[in-house]
ZADO-1210 file (C-alpha; in nm, 4 decimals, padded with zeros to 6 digits):
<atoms>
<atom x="02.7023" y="00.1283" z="-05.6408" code="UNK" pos="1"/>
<atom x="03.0272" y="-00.0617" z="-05.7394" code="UNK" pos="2"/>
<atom x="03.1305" y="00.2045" z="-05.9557" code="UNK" pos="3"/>
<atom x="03.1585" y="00.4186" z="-05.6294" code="UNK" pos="4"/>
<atom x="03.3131" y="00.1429" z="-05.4295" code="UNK" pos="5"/>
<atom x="03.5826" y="00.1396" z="-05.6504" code="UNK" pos="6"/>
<atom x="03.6901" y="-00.1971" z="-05.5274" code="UNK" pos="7"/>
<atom x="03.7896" y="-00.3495" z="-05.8714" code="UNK" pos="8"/>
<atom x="04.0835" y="-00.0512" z="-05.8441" code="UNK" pos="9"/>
<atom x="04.1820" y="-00.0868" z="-05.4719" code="UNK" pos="10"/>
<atom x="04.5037" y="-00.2746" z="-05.4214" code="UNK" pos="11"/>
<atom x="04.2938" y="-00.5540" z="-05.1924" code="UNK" pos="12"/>
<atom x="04.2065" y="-00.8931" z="-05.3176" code="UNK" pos="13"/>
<atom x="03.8953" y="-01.0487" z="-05.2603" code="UNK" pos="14"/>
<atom x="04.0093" y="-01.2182" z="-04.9612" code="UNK" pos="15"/>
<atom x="04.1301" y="-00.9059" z="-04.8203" code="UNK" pos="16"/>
<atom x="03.7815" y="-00.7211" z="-04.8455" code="UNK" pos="17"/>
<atom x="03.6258" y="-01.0086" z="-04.7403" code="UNK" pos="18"/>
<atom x="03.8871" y="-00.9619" z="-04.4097" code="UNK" pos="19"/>
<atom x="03.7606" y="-00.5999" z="-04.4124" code="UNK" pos="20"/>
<atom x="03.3684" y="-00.6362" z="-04.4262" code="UNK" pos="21"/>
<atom x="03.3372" y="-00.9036" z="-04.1434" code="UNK" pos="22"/>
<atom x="03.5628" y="-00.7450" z="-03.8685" code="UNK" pos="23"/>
<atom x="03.2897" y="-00.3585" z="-04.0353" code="UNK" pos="24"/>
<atom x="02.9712" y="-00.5789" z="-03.9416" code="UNK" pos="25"/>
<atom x="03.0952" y="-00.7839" z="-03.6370" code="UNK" pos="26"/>
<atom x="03.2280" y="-00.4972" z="-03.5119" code="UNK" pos="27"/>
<atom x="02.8708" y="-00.2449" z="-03.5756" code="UNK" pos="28"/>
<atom x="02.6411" y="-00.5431" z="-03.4898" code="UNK" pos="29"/>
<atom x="02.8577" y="-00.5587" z="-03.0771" code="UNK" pos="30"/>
<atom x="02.7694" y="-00.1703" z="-03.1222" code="UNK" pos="31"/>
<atom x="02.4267" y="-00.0732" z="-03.2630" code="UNK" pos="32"/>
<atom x="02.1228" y="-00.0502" z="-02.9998" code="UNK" pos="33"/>
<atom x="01.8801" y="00.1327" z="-03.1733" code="UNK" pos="34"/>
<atom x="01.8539" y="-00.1134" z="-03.4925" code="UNK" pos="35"/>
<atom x="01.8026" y="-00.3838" z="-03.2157" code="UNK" pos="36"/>
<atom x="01.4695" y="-00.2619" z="-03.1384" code="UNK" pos="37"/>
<atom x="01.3564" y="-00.0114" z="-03.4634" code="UNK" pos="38"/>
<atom x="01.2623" y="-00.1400" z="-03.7699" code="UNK" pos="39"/>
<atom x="01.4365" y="-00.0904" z="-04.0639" code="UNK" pos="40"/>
<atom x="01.2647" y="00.0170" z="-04.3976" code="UNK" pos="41"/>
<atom x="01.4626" y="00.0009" z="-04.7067" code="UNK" pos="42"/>
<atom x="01.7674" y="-00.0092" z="-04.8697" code="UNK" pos="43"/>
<atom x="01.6245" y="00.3371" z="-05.1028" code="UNK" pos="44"/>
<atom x="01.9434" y="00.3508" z="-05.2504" code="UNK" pos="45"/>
<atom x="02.2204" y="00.6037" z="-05.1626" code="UNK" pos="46"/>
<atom x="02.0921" y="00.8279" z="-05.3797" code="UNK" pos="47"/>
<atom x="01.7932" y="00.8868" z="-05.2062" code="UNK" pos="48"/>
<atom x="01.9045" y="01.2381" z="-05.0103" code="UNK" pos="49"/>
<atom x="01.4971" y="01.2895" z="-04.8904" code="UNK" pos="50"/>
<atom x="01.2881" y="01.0919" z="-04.7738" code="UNK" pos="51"/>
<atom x="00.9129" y="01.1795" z="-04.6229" code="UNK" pos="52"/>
<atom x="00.8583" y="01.1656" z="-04.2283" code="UNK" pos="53"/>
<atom x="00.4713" y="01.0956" z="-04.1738" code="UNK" pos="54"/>
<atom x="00.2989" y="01.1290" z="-03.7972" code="UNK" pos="55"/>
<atom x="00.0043" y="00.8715" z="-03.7689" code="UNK" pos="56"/>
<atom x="-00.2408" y="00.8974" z="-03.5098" code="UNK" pos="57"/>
<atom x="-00.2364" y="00.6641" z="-03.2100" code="UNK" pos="58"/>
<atom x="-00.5429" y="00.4032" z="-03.1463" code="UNK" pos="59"/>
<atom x="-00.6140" y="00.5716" z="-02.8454" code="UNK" pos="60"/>
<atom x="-00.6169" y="00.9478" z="-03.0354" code="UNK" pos="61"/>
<atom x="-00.9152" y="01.0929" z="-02.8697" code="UNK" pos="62"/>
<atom x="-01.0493" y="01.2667" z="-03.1585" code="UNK" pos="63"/>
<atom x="-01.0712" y="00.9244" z="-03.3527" code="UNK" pos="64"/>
<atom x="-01.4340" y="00.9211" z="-03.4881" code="UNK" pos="65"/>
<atom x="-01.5021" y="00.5074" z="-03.4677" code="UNK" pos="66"/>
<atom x="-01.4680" y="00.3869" z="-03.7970" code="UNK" pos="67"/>
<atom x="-01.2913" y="00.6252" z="-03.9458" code="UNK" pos="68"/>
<atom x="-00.9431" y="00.4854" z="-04.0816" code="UNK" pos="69"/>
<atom x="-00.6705" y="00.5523" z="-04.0179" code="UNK" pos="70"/>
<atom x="-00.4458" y="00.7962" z="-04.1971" code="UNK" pos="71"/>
<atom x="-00.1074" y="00.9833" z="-04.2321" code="UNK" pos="72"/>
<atom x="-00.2055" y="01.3424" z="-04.0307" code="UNK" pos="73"/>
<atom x="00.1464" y="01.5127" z="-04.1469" code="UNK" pos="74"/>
<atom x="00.4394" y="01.4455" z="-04.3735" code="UNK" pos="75"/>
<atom x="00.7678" y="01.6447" z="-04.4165" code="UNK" pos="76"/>
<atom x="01.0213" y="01.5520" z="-04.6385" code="UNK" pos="77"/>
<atom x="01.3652" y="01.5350" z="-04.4890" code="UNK" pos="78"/>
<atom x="01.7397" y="01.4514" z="-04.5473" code="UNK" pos="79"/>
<atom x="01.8770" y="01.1493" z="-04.5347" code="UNK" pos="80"/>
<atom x="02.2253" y="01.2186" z="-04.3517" code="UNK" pos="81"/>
<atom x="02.5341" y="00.9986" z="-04.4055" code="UNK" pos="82"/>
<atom x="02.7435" y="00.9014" z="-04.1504" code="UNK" pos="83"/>
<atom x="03.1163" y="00.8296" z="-04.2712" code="UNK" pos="84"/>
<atom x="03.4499" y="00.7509" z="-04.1078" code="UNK" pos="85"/>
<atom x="03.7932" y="00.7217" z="-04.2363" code="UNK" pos="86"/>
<atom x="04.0371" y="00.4779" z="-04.2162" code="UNK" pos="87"/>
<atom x="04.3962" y="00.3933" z="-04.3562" code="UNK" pos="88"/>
<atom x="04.6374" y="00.1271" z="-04.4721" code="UNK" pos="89"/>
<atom x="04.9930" y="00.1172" z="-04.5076" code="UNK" pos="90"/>
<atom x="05.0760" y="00.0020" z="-04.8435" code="UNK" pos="91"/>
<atom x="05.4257" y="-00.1869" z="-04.6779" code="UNK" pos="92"/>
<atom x="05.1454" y="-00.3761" z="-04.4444" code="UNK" pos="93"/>
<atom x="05.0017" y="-00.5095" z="-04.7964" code="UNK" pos="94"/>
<atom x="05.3474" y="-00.5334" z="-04.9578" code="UNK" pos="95"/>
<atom x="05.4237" y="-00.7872" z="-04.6140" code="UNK" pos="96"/>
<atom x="05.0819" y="-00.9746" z="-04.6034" code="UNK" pos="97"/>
<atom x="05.1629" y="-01.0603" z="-05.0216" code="UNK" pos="98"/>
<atom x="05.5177" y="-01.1630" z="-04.9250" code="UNK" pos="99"/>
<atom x="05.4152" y="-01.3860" z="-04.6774" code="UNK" pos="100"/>
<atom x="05.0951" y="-01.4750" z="-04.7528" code="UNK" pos="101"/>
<atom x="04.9329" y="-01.3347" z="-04.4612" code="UNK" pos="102"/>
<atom x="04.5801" y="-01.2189" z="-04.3338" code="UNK" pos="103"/>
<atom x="04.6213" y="-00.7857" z="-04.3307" code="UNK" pos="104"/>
<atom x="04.4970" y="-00.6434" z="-04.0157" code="UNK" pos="105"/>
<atom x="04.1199" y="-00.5224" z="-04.0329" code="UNK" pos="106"/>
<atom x="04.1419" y="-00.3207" z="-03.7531" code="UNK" pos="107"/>
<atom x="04.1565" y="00.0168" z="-03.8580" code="UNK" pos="108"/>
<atom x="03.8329" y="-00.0816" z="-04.0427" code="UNK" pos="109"/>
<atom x="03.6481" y="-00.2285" z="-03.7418" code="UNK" pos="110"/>
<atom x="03.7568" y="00.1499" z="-03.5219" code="UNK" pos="111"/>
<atom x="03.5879" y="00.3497" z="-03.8300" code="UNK" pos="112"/>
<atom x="03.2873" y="00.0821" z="-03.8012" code="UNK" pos="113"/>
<atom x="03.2289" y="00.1019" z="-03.4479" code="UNK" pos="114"/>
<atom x="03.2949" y="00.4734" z="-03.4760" code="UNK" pos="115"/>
<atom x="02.9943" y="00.4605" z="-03.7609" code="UNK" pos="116"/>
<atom x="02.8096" y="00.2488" z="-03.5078" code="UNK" pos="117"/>
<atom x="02.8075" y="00.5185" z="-03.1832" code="UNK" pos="118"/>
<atom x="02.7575" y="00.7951" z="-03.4062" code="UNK" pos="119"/>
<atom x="02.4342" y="00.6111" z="-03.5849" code="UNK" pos="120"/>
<atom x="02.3205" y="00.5502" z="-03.2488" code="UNK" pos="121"/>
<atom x="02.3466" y="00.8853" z="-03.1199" code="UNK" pos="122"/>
<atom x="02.1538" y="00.9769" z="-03.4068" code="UNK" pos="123"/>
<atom x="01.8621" y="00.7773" z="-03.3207" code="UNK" pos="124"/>
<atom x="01.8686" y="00.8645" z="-02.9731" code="UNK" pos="125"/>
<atom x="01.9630" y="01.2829" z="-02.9757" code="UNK" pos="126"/>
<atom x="01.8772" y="01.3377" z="-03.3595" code="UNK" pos="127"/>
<atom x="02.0835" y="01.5853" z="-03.5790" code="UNK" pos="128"/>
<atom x="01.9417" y="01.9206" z="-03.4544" code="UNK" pos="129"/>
<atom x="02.0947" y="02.1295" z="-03.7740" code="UNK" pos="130"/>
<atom x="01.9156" y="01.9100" z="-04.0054" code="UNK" pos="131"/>
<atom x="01.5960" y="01.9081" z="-03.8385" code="UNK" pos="132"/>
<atom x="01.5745" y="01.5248" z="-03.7435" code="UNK" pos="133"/>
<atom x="01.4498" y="01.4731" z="-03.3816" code="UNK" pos="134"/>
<atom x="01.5715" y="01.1736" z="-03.2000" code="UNK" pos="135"/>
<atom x="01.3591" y="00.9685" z="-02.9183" code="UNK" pos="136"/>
<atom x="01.5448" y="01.1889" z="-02.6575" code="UNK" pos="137"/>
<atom x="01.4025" y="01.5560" z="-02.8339" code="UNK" pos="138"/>
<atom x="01.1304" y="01.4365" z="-03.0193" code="UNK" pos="139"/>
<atom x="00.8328" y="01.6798" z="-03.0232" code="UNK" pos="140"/>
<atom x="00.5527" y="01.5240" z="-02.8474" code="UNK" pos="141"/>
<atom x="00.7098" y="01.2738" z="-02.6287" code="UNK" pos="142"/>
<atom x="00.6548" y="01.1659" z="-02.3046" code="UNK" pos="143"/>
<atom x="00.8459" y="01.2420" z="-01.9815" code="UNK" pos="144"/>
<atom x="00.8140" y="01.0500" z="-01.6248" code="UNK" pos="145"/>
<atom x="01.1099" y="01.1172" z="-01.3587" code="UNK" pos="146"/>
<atom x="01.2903" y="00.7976" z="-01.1835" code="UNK" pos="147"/>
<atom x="01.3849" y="00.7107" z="-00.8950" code="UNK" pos="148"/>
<atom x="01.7321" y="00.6786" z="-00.7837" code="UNK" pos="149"/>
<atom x="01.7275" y="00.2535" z="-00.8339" code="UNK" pos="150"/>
<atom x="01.9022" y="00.2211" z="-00.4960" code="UNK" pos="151"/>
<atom x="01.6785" y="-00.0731" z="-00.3220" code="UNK" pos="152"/>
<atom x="01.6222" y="-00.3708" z="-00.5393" code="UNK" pos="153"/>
<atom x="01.2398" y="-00.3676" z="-00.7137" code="UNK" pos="154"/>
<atom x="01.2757" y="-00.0161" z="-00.7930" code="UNK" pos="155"/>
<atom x="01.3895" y="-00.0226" z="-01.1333" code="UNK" pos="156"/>
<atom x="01.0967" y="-00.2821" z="-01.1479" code="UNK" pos="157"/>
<atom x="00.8529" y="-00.0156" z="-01.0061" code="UNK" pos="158"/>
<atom x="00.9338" y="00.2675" z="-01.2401" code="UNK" pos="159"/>
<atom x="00.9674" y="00.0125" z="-01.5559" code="UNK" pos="160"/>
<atom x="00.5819" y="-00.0822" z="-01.4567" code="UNK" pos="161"/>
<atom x="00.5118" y="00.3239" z="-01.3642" code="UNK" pos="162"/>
<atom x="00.6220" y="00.3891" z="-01.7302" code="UNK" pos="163"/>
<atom x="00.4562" y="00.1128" z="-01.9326" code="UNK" pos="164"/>
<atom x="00.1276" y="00.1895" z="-01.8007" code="UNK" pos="165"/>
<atom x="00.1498" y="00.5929" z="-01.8794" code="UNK" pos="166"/>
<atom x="00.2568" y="00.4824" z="-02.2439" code="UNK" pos="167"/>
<atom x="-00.0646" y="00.1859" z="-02.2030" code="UNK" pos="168"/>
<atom x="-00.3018" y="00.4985" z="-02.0785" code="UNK" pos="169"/>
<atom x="-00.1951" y="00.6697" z="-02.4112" code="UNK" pos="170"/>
<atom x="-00.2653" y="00.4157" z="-02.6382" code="UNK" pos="171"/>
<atom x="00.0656" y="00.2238" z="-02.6903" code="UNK" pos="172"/>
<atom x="00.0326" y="-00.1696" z="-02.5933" code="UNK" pos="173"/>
<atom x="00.3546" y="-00.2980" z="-02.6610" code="UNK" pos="174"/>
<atom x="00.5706" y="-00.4015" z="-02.7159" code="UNK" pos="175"/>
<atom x="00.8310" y="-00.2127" z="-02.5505" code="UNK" pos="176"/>
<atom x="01.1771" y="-00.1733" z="-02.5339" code="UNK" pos="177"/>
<atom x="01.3712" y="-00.0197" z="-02.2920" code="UNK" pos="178"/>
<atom x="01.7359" y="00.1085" z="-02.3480" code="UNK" pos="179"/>
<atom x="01.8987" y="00.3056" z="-02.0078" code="UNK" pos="180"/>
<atom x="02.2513" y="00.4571" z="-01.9653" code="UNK" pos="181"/>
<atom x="02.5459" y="00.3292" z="-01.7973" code="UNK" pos="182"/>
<atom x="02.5104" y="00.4127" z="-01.4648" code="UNK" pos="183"/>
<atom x="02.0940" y="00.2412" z="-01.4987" code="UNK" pos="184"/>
<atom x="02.2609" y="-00.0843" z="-01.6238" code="UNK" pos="185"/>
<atom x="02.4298" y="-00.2404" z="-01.2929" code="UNK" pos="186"/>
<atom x="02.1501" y="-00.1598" z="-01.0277" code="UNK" pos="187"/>
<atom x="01.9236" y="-00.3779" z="-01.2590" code="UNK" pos="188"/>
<atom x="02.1914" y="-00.7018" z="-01.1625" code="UNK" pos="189"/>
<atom x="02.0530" y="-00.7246" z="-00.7904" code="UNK" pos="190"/>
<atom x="01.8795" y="-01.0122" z="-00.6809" code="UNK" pos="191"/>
<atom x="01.4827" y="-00.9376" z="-00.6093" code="UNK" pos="192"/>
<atom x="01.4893" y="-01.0108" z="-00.2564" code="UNK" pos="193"/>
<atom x="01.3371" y="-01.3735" z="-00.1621" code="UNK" pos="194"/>
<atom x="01.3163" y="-01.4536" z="-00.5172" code="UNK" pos="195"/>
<atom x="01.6802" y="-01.5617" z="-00.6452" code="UNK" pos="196"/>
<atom x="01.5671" y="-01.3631" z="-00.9506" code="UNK" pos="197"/>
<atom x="01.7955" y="-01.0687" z="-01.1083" code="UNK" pos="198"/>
<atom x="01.5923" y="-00.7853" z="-01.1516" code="UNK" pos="199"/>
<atom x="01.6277" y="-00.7367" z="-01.5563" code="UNK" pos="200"/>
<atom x="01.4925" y="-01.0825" z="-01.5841" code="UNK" pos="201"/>
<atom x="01.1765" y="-00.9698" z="-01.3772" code="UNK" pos="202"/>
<atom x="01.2038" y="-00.6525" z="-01.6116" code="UNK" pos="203"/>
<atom x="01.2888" y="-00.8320" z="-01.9567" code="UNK" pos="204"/>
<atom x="00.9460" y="-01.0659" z="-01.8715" code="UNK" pos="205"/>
<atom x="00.7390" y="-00.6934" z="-01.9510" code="UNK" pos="206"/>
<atom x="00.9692" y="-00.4982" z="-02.1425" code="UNK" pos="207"/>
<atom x="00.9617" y="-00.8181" z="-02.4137" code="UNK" pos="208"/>
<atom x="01.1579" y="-00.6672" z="-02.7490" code="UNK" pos="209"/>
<atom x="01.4819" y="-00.6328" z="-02.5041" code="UNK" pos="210"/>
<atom x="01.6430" y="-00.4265" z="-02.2514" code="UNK" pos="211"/>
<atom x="01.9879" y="-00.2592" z="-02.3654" code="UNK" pos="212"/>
<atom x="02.1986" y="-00.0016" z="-02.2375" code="UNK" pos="213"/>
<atom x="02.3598" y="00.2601" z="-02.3939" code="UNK" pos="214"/>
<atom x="02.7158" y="00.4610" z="-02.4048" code="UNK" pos="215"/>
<atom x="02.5009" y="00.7702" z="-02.5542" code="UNK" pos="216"/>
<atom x="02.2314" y="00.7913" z="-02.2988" code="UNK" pos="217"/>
<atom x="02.3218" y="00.9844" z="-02.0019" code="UNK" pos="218"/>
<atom x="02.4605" y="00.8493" z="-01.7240" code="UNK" pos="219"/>
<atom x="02.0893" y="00.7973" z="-01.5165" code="UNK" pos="220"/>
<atom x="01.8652" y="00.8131" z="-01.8128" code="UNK" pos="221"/>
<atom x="01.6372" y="00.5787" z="-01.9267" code="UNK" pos="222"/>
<atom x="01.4103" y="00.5486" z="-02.2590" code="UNK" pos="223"/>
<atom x="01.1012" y="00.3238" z="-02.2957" code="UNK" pos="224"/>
<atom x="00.9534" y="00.2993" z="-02.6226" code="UNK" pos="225"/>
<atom x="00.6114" y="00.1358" z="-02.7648" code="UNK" pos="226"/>
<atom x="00.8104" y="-00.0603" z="-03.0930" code="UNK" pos="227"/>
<atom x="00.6446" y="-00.1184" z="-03.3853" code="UNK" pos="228"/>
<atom x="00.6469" y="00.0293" z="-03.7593" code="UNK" pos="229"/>
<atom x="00.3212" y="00.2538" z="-03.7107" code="UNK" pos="230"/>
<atom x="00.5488" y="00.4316" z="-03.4318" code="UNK" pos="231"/>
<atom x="00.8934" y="00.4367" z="-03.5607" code="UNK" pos="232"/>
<atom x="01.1052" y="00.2963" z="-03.8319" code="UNK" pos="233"/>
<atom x="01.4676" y="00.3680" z="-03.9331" code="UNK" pos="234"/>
<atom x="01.4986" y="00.4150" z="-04.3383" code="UNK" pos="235"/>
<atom x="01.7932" y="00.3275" z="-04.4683" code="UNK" pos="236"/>
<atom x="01.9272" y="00.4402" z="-04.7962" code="UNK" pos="237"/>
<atom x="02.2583" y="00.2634" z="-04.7576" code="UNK" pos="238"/>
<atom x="02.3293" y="00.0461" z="-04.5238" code="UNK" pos="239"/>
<atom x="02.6774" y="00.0136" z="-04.3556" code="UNK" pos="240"/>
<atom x="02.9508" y="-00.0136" z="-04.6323" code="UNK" pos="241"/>
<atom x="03.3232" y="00.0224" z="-04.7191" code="UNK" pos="242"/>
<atom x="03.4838" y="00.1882" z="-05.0305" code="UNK" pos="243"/>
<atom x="03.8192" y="00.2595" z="-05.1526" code="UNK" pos="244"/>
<atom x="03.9070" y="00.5988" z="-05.1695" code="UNK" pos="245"/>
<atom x="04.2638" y="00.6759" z="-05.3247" code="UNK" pos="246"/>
<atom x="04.6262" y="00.5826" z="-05.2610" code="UNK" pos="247"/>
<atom x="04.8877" y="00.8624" z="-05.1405" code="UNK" pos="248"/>
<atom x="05.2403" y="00.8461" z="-05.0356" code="UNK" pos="249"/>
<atom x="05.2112" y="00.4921" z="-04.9439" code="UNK" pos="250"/>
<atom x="04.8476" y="00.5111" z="-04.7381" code="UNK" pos="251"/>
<atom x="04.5900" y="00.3536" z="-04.8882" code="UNK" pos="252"/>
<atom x="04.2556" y="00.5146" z="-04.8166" code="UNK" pos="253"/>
<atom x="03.9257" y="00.4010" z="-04.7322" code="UNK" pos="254"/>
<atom x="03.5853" y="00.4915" z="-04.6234" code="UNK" pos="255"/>
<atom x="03.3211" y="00.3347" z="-04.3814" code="UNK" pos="256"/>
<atom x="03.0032" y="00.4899" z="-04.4473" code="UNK" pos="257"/>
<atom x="02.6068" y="00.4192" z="-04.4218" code="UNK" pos="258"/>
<atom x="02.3004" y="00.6554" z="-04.5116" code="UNK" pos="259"/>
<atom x="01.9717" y="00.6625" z="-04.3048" code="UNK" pos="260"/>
<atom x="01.7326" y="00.9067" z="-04.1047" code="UNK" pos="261"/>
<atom x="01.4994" y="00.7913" z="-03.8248" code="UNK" pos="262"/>
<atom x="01.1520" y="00.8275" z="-03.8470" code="UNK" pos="263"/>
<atom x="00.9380" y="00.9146" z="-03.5691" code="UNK" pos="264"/>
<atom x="00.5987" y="00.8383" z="-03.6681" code="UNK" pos="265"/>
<atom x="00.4057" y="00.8367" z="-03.3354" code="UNK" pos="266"/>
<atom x="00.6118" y="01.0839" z="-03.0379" code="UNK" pos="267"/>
<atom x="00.4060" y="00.9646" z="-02.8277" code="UNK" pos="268"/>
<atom x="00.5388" y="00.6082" z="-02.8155" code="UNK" pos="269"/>
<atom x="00.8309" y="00.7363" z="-02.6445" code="UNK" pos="270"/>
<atom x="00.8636" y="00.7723" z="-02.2861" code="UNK" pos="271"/>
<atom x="01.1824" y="00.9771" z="-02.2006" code="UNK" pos="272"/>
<atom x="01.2621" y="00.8266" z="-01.7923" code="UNK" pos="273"/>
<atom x="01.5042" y="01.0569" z="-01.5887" code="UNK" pos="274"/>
</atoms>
């Protein structure tokens, strides 16, 4: 892997890479959603370009004979997709930090990292159609309840409640998380009425591995998913990274980049709201 870094040729120091990684991660960690509730599996290495995507029955699976274990009904073998974004230097903004002995400027690195970040994220949520990965949003199987329109305080509660026990009838327990767009986010700030409570704190006391929102959801949508590894994990063959590139007519060029595939184990975990 440091052979295709290429740091010990890039005209940073130490210090300077060091400048460049934390403003990457800081900026990614402010960003991801999906990684906040998914669990990750790996590194594989970035040379892993497949990886196998299993389905495993539910607990609820009506066909389960008692006693029988339990078992991987499907596997495909998919790509691995890397997500990459460019970003430059001026070699006279190196030349000055050297001269003076000052920090460089990371932020060109923490735009290509948060651009990283939204594009893993959309990803999870609306997969990568031309390479056959579904995402909770299209994934084969999953579950669909409409919502209200959130406009009186308690309904956000009501339809939270409405979904967690259609994914309970199916099997899935729980945890949850729940991740809703931008325009779901604010009518969950409104006081319950008589209860000096905010409704996402009624909501967060169910919905217990976190409530997020998201820039790549739709406006009014709303996901609620059963967490756990036997429904979903998110394999990463290389996590979140930066490499040097090359130097041209005074740019320096460099790469943000990370490697992973989601892995839908269980659709039916996945309640799709809106």
């Amino acid at each position: 892997m440091s052979v295709l870094l290429k740091r010990e040729g890039s005209p940073l120091t130490e210090a300077q890479w060091r400048q460049i990684d934390d403003a990457m991660i800081t900026t990614a960690r402010r960003a991801l959603v999906g990684r906040q509730f998914i669990p990750l599996s790996g590194p594989y290495g970035l040379g892993t370009q497949v990886l196998p995507h299993d389905t495993v029955p539910s607990a609820a699976t009506v066909n389960q004979v008692e006693g029988e274990p339990f078992r991987v009904t499907s596997r495909v073998y998919r790509e691995v997709p890397v997500i990459a974004r460019d970003f430059e230097i001026d070699a006279r903004d190196l030349e000055t930090a050297a001269q003076y002995s000052m920090p460089i400027d990371p932020g060109a690195a923490a735009a290509a990292s948060l651009s990283c970040a939204l594009a893993e994220d959309q990803m999870i949520f609306h997969g990568l159609p031309d390479k056959g990965l579904p995402g909770l949003l299209t994934a084969e199987g999953r579950q669909q309840m409409e919502l209200s329109a959130w406009d009186k305080p308690g309904t956000a509660f009501a339809d939270v409640m409405k979904g967690i026990e259609a994914l309970k009838a199916a099997g899935h327990v729980g945890p949850y998380a729940l991740v809703v767009g931008p325009g779901r986010w604010a009518p969950m700030h409104r006081v319950l009425e008589n209860s000096g409570i905010l409704e996402i704190e009624q909501i967060r006391k169910v919905v217990t591995d976190g409530v997020f929102q998201s820039p790549v959801l739709a406006s009014g949508q709303a996901v609620l998913v059963a967490t756990g590894v036997h429904n979903m994990d998110l394999a990463v063959a290389q996590d979140l990274v930066a490499l040097y590139l090359e130097t041209s007519r005074l740019v320096h060029s460099f790469r943000v980049m990370a490697s992973l595939a989601l892995r839908i184990k269980n659709p039916g975990a996945i309640l799709v709201l809106g």
